[in-house]
Every structure is written in structure tokens, then in C-alpha cells.
C-alpha positions as CSV (number, residue, x, y, z in Angstrom):
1,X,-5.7,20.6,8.5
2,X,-4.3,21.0,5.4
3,X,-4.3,24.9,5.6
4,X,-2.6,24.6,8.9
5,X,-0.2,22.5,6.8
6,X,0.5,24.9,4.1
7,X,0.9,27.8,5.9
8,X,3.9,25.4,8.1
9,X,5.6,25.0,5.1
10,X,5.3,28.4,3.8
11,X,7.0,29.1,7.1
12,X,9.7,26.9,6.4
13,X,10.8,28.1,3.3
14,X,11.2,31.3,4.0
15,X,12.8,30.0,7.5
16,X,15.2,27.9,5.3
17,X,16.7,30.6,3.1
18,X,17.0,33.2,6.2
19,X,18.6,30.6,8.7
20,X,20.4,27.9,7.7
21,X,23.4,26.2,5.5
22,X,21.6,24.4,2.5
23,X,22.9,22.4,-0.3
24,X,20.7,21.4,-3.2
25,X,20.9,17.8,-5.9
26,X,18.6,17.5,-9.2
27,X,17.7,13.7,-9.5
28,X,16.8,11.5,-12.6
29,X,14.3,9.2,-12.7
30,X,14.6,6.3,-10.7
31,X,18.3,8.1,-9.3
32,X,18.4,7.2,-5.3
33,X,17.9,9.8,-3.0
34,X,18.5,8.7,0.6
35,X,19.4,5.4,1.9
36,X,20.2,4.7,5.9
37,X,23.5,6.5,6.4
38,X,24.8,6.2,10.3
39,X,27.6,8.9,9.1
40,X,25.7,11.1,7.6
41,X,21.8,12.2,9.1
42,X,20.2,14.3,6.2
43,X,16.8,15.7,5.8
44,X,15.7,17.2,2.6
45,X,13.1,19.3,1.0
46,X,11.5,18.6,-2.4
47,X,11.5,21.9,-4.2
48,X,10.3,20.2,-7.4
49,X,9.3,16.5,-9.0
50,X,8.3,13.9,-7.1
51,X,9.6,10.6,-5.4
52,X,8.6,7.5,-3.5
53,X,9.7,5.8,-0.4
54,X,10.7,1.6,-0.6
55,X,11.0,-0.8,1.4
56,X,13.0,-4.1,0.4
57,X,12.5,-7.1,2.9
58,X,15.1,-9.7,3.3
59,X,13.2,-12.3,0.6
60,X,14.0,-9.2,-1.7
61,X,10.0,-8.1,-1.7
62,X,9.8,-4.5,-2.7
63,X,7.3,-2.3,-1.6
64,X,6.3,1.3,-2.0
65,X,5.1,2.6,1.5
66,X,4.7,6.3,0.3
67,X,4.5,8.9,-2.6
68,X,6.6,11.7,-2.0
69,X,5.3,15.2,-4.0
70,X,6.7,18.9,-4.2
71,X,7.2,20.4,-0.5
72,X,7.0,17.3,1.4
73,X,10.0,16.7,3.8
74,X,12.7,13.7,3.6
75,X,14.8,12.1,5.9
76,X,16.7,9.1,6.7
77,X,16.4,10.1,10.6
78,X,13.9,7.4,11.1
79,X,15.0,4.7,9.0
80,X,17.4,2.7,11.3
81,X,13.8,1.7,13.0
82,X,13.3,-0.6,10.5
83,X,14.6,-4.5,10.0
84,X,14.2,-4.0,5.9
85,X,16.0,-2.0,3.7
86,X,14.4,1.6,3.0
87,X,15.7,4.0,0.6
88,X,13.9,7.0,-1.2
89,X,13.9,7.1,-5.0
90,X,13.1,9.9,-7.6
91,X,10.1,9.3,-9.8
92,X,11.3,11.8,-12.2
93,X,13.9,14.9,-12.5
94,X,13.5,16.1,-8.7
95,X,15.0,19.1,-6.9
96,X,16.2,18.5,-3.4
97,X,17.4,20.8,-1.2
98,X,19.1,19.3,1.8
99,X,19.5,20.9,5.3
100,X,22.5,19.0,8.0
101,X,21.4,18.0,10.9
102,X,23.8,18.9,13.1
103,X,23.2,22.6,11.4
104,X,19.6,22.4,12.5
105,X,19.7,21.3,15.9
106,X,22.8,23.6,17.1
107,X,22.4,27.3,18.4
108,X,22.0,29.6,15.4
109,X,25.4,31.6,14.8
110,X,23.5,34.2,13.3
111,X,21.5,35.2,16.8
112,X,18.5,35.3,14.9
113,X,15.0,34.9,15.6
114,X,13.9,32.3,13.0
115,X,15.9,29.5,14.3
116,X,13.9,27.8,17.1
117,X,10.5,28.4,14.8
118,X,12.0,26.5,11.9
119,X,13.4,23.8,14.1
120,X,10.0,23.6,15.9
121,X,8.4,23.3,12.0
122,X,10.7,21.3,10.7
123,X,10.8,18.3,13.5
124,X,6.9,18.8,13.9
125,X,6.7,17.6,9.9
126,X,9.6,14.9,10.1
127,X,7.2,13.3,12.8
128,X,3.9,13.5,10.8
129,X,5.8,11.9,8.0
130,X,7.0,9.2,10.7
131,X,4.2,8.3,12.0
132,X,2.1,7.7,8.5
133,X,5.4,6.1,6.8
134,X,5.2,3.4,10.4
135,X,1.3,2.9,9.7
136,X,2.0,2.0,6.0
137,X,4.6,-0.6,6.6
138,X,2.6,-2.1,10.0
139,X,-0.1,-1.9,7.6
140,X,1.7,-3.9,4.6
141,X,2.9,-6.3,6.6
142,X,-0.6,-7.9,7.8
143,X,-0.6,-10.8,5.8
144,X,-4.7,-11.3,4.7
145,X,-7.0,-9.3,3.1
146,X,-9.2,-9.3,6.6
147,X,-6.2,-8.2,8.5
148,X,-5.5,-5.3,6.1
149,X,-9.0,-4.1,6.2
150,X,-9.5,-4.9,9.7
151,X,-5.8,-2.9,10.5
152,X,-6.7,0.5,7.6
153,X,-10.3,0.7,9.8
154,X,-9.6,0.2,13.4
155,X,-6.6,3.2,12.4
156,X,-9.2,5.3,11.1
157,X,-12.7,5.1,13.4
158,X,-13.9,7.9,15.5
159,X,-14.5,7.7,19.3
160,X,-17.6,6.1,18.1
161,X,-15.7,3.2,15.9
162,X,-17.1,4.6,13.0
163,X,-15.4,5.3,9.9
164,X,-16.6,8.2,7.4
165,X,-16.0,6.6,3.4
166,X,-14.5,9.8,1.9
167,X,-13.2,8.4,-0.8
168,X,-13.9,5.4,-3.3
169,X,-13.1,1.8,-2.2
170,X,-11.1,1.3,-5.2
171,X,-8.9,3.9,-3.5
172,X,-9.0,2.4,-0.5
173,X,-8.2,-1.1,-2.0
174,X,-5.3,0.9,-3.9
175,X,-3.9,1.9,-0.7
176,X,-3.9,-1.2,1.3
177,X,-2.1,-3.1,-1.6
178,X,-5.0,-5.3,-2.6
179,X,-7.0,-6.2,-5.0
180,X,-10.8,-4.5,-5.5
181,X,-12.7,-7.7,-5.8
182,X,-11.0,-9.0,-3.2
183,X,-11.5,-6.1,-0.9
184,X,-15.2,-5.8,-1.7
185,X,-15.6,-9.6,-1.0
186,X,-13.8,-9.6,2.1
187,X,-16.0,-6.3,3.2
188,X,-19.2,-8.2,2.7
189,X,-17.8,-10.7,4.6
190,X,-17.6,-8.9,7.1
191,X,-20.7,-7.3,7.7
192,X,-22.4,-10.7,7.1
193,X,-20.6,-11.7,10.0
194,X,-21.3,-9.0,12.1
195,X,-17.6,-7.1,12.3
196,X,-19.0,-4.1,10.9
197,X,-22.0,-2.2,9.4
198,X,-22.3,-0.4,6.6
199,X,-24.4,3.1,6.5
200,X,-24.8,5.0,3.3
201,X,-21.0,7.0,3.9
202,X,-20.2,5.5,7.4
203,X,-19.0,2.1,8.7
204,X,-19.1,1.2,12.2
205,X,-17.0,-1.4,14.0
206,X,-19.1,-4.2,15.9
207,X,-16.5,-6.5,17.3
């Protein structure tokens, strides 16, 4: 997977400088990058540093629903989905190198042959992002510990409802926004009560 994903991005780059218009910013720290614009669609390309995605509810809760590194894709596209507030910030001096929208989506005046592959790339990526930015914040918004866990499983089991540990549960914890004692406690729970068993590496769903 991750191959497949290098080699798309590898694509678009070269894609980018053959076929299309760009225009590029140099953040600060903590400098906005994107916020919901209805004027103005934008989706950018992080040629350097790094940034992170927030979401602000209406109690004025802030939230950080993703990590954003070199190469990964931007957008505000996807961002009048959502009730709260979202807006992407730099973490530190970042490169972005911003592509229109309406210059991606209308026939290439250059007749050439790149233009439908690096739309194809480009929209293929925007969606990925999409779709783990919407887990995050359905995931975020579960209110207990049990739901959380319940919620980051259930998204991740097999067509067995097993799910393969490949990581630490600290992560894990880290991820779901909660804390390690807490998230071991509620696991045992769990399992005592028969919702799930653990296997060496594996846990299965019960209920």
C-alpha cells in the first residue's frame, strides 16, 4: 500500500510541473493554511515542513484530527461537511504549493496527455485523505472511553472481526485521544465481559 502510494505521488509531481498553473506560500509556525472558503476551493501540496488539521466545536473545544507531513495533499474541498470550524495550521516553516480547482477540473489547454492521469491521482488522494480525516472526527466525537475503543476496533477488524495489534497500545491510546490507563482498563473490561478476546497480536470481536 504504501508503495502503491509513493509511486501516486511521484506521479503527481512530475504531473504538476508538466500540466498545470501553480502558485506556492512558505508558512511560519502556527501561520493558517486553509480555512473553509465558499469563494475560493484550493488544494495544496506540502513540498516541505509539516502541519496539522483542527477542528474547533461551537463550546470552543479544539481538536487535532490529523498530522499533515511532506507530500501529503490539502484541501478545503471537504470542509463545508462539517458543523465545527476546521482550519489547517503550519507546525513549522512549511512549503505549499497550491493548485486551483477550477484549473484542475477544466480541459487541459495544453492538449497534453498528463492531464486526466493527474486529475485521476490527484482526486483519488483528496478522497483517502477524506475519508480518514471523517473517521477521526466520528471517532473523537464518541463520548466514553468504551465507545472510542469500541468505534477504533469495529473500524479496523477483518471479515473475521479480528483485529491484528501492529502497533503498541500506548499508540493506540495516543490516537483515540485517551488516556493509557484508562484505555487498558476499559480493554480488560471488556474481555472480562465477553466483547472481545485477546490473542497474543490479534483481538476478536464477540458481541
Amino acid at each position: 500500500m504504501k508503495n502503491t502510494q509513493d509511486n501516486s505521488i511521484s506521479l503527481f509531481q512530475n504531473y504538476l510541473s508538466t500540466c498545470v498553473n501553480t502558485t506556492s506560500k512558505v508558512y511560519q509556525e502556527k501561520e493558517v493554511i486553509l480555512t473553509l472558503s465558499p469563494l475560493k476551493k484550493q488544494i495544496g501540496f506540502i513540498e516541505y515542513g509539516n502541519a496539522k488539521v483542527i477542528k474547533i466545536d461551537k463550546d470552543g473545544t479544539t481538536t487535532i484530527i490529523k498530522e499533515l507531513k511532506m507530500y501529503d495533499i490539502l484541501s478545503n474541498l471537504f470542509f463545508e461537511s462539517f458543523e465545527d470550524e476546521i482550519y489547517i495550521v503550519s507546525n513549522s516553516t512549511t512549503k505549499v504549493i497550491f493548485i486551483d480547482y477550477y484549473d484542475v477540473i477544466k480541459n487541459c489547454n495544453k492538449g497534453c496527455s498528463y492531464h486526466n492521469n493527474m486529475v485521476f491521482i490527484l482526486f483519488e488522494l483528496l478522497i483517502r485523505d477524506y475519508k480518514q480525516q471523517n473517521e477521526k472526527i466520528e471517532l473523537l466525537s464518541k463520548r466514553s472511553v468504551r465507545e472510542k475503543i469500541l468505534f477504533f476496533l469495529k473500524s479496523r477488524m477483518n471479515e473475521n472481526n479480528i483485529f491484528k495489534v501492529t502497533t503498541s497500545y500506548t499508540a493506540i491510546a495516543e490516537y483515540i485521544a485517551v488516556d493509557r490507563s484508562n484505555f487498558m482498563r476499559e480493554l480488560k473490561k471488556l474481555e472480562m465481559e465477553g466483547f472481545i478476546e485477546k490473542k497474543a497480536k490479534f483481538i476478536e470481536m464477540k458481541k
